[in-house]
C-alpha positions as CSV (number, residue, x, y, z in Angstrom):
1,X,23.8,5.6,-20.6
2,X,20.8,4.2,-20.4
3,X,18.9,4.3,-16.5
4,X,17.7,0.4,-15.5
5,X,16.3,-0.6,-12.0
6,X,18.9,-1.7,-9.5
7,X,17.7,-3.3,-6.3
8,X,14.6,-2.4,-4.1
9,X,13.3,-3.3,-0.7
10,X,10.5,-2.3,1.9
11,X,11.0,-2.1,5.7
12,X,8.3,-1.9,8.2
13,X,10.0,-2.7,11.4
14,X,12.8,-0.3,12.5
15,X,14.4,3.2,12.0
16,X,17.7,1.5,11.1
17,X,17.6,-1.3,9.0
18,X,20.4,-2.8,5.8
19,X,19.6,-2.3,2.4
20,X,21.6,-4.1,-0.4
21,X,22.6,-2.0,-3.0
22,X,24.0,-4.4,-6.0
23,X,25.1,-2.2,-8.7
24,X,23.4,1.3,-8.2
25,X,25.0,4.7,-8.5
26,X,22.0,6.4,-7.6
27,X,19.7,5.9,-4.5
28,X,16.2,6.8,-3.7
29,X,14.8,6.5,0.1
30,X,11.1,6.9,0.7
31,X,9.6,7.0,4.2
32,X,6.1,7.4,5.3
33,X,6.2,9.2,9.1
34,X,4.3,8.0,12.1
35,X,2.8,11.2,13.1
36,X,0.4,13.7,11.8
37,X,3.2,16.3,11.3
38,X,6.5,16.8,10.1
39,X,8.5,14.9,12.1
40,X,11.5,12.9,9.7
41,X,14.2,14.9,9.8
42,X,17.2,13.5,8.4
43,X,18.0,10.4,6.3
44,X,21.8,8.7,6.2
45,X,22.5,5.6,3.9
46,X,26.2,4.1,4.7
47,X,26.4,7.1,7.4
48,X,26.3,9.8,4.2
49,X,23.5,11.9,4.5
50,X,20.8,11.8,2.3
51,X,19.5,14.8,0.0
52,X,15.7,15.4,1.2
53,X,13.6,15.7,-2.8
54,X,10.1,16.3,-0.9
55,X,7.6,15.9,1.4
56,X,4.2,16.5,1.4
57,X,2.8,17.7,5.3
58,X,-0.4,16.5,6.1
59,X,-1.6,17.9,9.5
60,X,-4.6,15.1,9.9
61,X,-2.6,12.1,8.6
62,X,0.9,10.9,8.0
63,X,3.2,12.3,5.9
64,X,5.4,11.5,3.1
65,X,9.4,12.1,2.4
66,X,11.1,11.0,-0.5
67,X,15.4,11.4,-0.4
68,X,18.0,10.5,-2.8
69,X,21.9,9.9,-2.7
70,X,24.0,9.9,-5.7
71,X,26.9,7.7,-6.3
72,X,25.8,5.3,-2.7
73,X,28.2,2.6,-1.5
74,X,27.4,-0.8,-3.1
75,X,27.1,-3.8,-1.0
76,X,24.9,-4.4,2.3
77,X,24.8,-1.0,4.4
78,X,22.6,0.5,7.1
79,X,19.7,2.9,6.0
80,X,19.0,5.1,8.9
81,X,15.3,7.5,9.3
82,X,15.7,10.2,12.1
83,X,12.2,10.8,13.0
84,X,10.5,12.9,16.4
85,X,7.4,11.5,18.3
86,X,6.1,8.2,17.2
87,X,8.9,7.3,14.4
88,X,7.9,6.5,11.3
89,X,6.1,3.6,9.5
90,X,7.7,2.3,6.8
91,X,10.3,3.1,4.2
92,X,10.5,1.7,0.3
93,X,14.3,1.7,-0.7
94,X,15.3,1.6,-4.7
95,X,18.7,2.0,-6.4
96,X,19.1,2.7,-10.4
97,X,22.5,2.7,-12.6
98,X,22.8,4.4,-15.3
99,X,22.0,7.7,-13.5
100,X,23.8,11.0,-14.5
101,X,26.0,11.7,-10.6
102,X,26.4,15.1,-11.5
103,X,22.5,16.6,-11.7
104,X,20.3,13.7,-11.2
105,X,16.9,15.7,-11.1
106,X,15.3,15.7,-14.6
107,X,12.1,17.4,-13.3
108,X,11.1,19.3,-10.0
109,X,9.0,16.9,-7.7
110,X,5.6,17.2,-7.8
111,X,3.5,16.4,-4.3
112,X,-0.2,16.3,-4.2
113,X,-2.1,15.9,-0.7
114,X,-5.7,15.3,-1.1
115,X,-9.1,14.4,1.0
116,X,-11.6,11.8,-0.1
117,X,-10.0,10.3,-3.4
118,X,-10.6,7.2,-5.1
119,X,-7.4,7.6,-7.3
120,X,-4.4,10.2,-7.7
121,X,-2.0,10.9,-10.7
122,X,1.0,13.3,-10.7
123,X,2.7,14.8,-13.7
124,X,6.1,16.6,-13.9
125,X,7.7,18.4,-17.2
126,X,11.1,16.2,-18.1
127,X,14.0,18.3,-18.9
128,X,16.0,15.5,-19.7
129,X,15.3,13.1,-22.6
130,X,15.1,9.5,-21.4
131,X,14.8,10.2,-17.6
132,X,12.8,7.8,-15.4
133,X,10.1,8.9,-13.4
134,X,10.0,7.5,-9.6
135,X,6.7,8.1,-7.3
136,X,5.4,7.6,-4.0
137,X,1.9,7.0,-2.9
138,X,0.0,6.6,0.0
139,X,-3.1,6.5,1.8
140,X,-4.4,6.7,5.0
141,X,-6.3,2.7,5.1
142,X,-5.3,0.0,3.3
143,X,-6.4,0.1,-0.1
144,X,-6.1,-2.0,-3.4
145,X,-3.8,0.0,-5.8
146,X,-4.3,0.2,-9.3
147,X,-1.4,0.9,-10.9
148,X,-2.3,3.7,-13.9
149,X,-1.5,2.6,-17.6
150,X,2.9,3.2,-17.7
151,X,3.2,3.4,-13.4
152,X,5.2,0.3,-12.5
153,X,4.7,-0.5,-8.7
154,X,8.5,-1.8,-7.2
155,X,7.2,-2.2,-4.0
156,X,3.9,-2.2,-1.9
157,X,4.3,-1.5,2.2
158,X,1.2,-3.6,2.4
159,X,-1.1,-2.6,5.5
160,X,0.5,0.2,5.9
161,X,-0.7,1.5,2.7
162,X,2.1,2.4,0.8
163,X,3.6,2.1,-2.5
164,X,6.9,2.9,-4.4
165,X,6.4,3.0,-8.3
166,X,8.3,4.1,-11.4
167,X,8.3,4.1,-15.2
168,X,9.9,1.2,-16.2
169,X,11.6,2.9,-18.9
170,X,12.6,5.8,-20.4
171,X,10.2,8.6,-21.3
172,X,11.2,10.3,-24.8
173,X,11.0,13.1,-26.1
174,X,10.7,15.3,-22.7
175,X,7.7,16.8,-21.8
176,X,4.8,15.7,-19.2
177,X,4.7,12.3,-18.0
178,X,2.6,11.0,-15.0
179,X,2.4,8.4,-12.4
180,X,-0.9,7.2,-10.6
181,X,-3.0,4.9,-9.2
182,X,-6.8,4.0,-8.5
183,X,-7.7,2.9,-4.9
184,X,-10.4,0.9,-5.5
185,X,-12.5,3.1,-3.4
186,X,-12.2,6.9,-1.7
187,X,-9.4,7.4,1.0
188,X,-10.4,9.5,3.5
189,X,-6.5,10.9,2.9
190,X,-3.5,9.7,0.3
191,X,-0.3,11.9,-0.4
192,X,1.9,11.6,-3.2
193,X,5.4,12.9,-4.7
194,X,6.8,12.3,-7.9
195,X,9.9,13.4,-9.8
196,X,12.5,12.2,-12.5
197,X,15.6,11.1,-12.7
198,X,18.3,11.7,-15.8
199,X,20.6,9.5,-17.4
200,X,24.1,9.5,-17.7
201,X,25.2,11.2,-20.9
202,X,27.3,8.9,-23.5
203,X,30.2,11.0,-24.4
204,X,32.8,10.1,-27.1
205,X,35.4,11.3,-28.5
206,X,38.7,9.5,-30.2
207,X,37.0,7.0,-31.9
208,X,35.6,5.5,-28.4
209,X,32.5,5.6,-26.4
210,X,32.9,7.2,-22.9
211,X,30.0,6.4,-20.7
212,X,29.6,9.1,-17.8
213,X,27.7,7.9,-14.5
């Protein structure tokens, strides 16, 4: 089955919030923390918890979680970010369909934390033929970003200086695929994860098509 874009938002005002998931069966939360260590701890969509994918730690600025939830409730339901200290910032909510339930991850995340960059761009090796990839960027000022040729940007946290981004389609054969974007000038600091996610295999059988999701 084929992986297509569900429904996204971005919230900058809140630790609990609603997101409406239309038609997903797969769920991606990312959050960018309020302090200058590693203080999100726990992510719940509907009350289920959330499963953490990465984070990348920066000690001087804030850092970066990305977490996912296979098969989420559809419908308007309450996104909640338990976070230490100062909270958190914002959050970029996106839901697919067409996501294999069973072992969603088509590649390891990969997380890049850098100083003094004017762009960034992230690879991972797919495992999975047609898998999507999904990314998180941000930086520590409010930058103009440049979304790198086959990096679709779903949402932008504005001047909070964040972006959620994907593929836009399926990458074929597997191998390495990236995500990026230029900055228009250096940030001082920007953090990034990116991963994949595989889609649900078309099994038939009896003369019928059996889509598994």
């Amino acid at each position: 089955m084929a992986i297509a874009r569900d429904s996204s938002s971005v919230n900058t005002s809140g630790s609990n919030f609603s997101f409406t998931n239309t038609a997903g069966n797969f769920l991606l939360v990312c959050v960018r923390g309020d302090l200058a260590s590693d203080n999100v701890s726990a992510v719940t969509y509907n009350g289920v918890s959330m499963t953490q994918v990465a984070k990348v730690i920066d000690a001087t600025d804030r850092s970066i979680y990305m977490y996912r939830l296979a098969s989420p409730a559809t419908g308007s339901n309450t996104v909640a970010i338990t976070a230490s200290g100062g909270g958190w910032v914002v959050a970029h909510c996106i839901s697919y369909s067409g996501v294999d339930t069973a072992s969603p991850m088509a590649a390891t995340a990969q997380t890049k934390d850098e100083a003094s960059v004017s762009s960034q761009s992230i690879s991972v090796t797919t495992t999975v033929d047609n898998a999507w990839l999904v990314g998180f960027f941000a930086t520590n000022t409010d930058k103009t970003y440049t979304p790198d040729s086959g990096t679709t940007t779903v949402q932008s946290g504005g001047s909070v200086s964040t972006a959620s981004c994907d593929s836009n389609g399926a990458k074929t054969p597997t191998g390495s695929y990236a995500l990026g974007y230029g900055y228009g000038s250096a940030a001082a600091f920007a953090e990034g994860i990116v991963s994949a996610i595989a889609p649900g295999a078309e099994v038939t059988g009896g003369g019928f098509i059996y889509m598994s999701v």
